[in-house]
Residue, then its C-alpha position, 0 to 999 in steps of 0.5 A: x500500500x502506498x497511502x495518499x491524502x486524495x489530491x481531489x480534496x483541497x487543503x486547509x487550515x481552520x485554525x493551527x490545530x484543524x485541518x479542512x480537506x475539501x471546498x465543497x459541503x458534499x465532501x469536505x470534511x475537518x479532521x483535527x485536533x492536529x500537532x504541528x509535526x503531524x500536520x507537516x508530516x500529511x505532506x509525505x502521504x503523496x503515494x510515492x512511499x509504502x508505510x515502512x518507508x513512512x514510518x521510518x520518515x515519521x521516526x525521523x520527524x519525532x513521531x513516536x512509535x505507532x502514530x503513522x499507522x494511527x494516522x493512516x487508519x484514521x484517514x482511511x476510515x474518514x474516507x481521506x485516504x487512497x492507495x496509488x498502488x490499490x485497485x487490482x490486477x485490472x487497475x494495474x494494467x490501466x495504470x501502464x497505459x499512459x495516454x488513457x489514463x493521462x484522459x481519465x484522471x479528472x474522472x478518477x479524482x471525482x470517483x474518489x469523493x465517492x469510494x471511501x476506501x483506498x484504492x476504490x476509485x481505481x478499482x471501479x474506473x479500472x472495472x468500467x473498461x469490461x462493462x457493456x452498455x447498449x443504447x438504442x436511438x441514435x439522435x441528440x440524446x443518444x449518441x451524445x450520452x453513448x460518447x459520454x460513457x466511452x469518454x468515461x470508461x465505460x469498454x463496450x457502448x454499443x448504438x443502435x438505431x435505423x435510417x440514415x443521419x439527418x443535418x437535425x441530428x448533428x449535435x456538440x459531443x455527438x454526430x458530426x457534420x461530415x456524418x450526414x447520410x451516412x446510416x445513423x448507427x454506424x456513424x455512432x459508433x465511429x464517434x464513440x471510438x473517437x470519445x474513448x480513451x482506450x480499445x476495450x480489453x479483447x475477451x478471451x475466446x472460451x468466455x461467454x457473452x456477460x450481456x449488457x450491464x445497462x440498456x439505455x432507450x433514447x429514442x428519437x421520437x418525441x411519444x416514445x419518450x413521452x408514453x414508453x411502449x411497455x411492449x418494446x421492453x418486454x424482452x428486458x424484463x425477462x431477462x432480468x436487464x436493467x434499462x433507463x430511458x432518457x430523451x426529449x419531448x417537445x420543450x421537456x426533458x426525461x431521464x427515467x425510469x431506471x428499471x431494476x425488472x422484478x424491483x422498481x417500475x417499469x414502463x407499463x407500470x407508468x402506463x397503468x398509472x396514468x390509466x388510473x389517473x386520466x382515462x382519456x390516456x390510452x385514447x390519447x396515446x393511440x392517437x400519438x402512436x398512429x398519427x402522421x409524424x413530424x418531419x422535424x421534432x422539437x429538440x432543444x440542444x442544450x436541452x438534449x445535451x443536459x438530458x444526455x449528461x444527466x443520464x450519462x451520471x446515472x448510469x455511470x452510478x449504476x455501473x460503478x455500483x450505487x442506485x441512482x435517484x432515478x430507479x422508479x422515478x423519471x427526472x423531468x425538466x422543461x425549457x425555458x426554466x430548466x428546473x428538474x424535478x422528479x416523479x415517481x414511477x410506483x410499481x403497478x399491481x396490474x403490470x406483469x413486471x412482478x415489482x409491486x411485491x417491494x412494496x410501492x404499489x400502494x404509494x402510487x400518486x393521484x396528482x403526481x405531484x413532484x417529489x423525491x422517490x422512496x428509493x432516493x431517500x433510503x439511499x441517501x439515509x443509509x449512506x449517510x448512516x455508513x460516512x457517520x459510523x466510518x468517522x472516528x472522534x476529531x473527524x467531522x462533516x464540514x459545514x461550508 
């Protein structure tokens, strides 16, 4: 192990005794009180020394006998601490390729705000590159989400639509001008070979196909993102796939539901509990699906490229191991205000998906009125429960 204070945190001094590491309320945190000689001593916890080496520095600064295995620990049970040397075999092979991970140290700095142990950051950017994610449509949202997660890490992204790229579908981060009637899902996945850092590692001959981590739907269709056909997702609920929609509609943008099939909703439960609510609803969906479509949807750049971002970090929390606020709920947001706000997507009793026995059925809204889901709010309480029990004393959430 060689332990560093992880460099995405700034440092601080409150006071001669307190140290602060890091700016922002989500992740700061005060740890103190602290005596000068330890304080001096935080400047060797870089990553170039294994803990004998450091120990043997300690003896040296009038640290006696101990102390530096005390500070480790503590640092690394308040989250402080990484390993530059942690994260496995597979973490080891990415550290030797220089031009990817000269890319993706900004993304591993961020996921070290969010591993609380040392050498998970590295450990989870180092799984990404094995991981597949599938998205179906290949406009503003999709094909600039697709290149998002390439650009990430993530090893196989794969994009799927038909037809051939229109001059509507050309988009920042996405399909480029020189892609025009060229077939939509080829010229997709020629821009995420451009977005990623790395090829993905080769698999080997005897493994068997693992199937798709994630499937993202992001079609292209203003009523496909609006009234999600629960028939096209049949097949992912049987077996077992988790899928996110995520899209435009007119001036709003969705993001959600994340379906966990046989746990959180699904887009048949959202159908049946519009049903419920307004009986009108499955007229006006057939009109939709049947009439004459627009040659050219409403589609809000900046509105599909904050949709594809937003989506792109839920499904990289997904990946990375966390459920994302949008499990049974969509993510919503409407120009010109750009204030997202979430609805809940409550299992169905009539939906075949099998997740009303969580538990969410009877929670199902007659507004649908705007509010945090259930799942969120279990997350964010069990999370928090973990960082307060991992802190030991003269270690504290910094209020700023």
């Amino acid at each position: 192990m060689h332990p560093m204070v992880k460099p995405a945190l700034r440092r601080g001094w409150r006071d001669l005794n307190t140290v602060q590491f890091g700016m922002a309320p989500a992740h700061a945190l005060v740890l103190g009180p602290m005596d000068t000689a330890t304080g001096s001593f935080l400047a060797l916890l870089d990553g170039t020394r294994g803990l004998p080496l450091l120990r043997d520095e300690g003896r040296r600064m009038g640290l006696p006998d101990g102390h530096v295995d005390g500070l480790v620990e503590r640092l690394a049970q308040s989250g402080l601490l990484d390993d530059a040397t942690g994260g496995g075999p597979a973490a080891d092979a990415l550290r030797h390729k220089d031009g990817a991970m000269d890319r993706l140290r900004p993304d591993l700095a961020a996921l070290s705000l969010v591993s609380p142990e040392p050498g998970g950051a590295m450990g989870r950017l180092a799984a990404r590159r094995s991981l597949r994610v599938q998205v179906r449509g290949a406009g503003r949202v999709g094909v600039t989400l697709a290149t998002l997660l390439a650009g990430a890490g993530v090893g196989g992204v794969d994009v799927r639509d038909v037809g051939r790229v229109e001059p509507w579908d050309v988009a920042p981060g996405g399909l480029p001008a020189d892609a025009i009637g060229e077939r939509r899902d080829e010229a997709a996945r020629r821009a995420v070979r451009r977005a990623a850092p790395d090829r993905r590692p080769r698999a080997t001959a005897s493994a068997e196909d693992p199937g798709f981590s994630l499937v993202i739907l992001a079609p292209r269709g203003g009523v496909d993102v609006h009234a999600p056909d629960p028939v096209a997702a049949e097949p992912l609920i049987a077996s077992g796939t988790p899928h996110l929609y995520a899209g435009v509609v007119e001036g709003t943008g969705v993001v959600g539901p994340l379906v966990l099939p046989g746990e959180t909703g699904c887009a048949g439960c959202l159908d049946q509990a519009r049903a419920d609510r307004d009986a009108c609803w499955p007229r006006l969906v057939t009109q939709w699906r049947s009439g004459r479509p627009r040659q050219v949807e409403a589609c809000d750049l900046a509105l599909a490229s904050a949709v594809a971002g937003l989506a792109a970090g839920h499904t990289l929390a997904f990946l990375d191991g966390q459920v994302p606020s949008s499990a049974g709920a969509r993510w919503e947001v409407s120009l010109p205000g750009f204030d997202w706000h979430s609805r809940p997507v409550w299992a169905h009793p009539a939906c075949p998906c099998a997740a009303t026995e969580k538990g969410n059925g009877e929670h199902t809204s007659e507004d649908g009125d705007p509010h945090e889901t259930m799942a969120g709010q279990q997350r964010s309480t069990s999370l928090s429960r973990t960082a307060h029990s991992a802190r030991r004393s003269g270690t504290w959430r910094a209020h700023v």
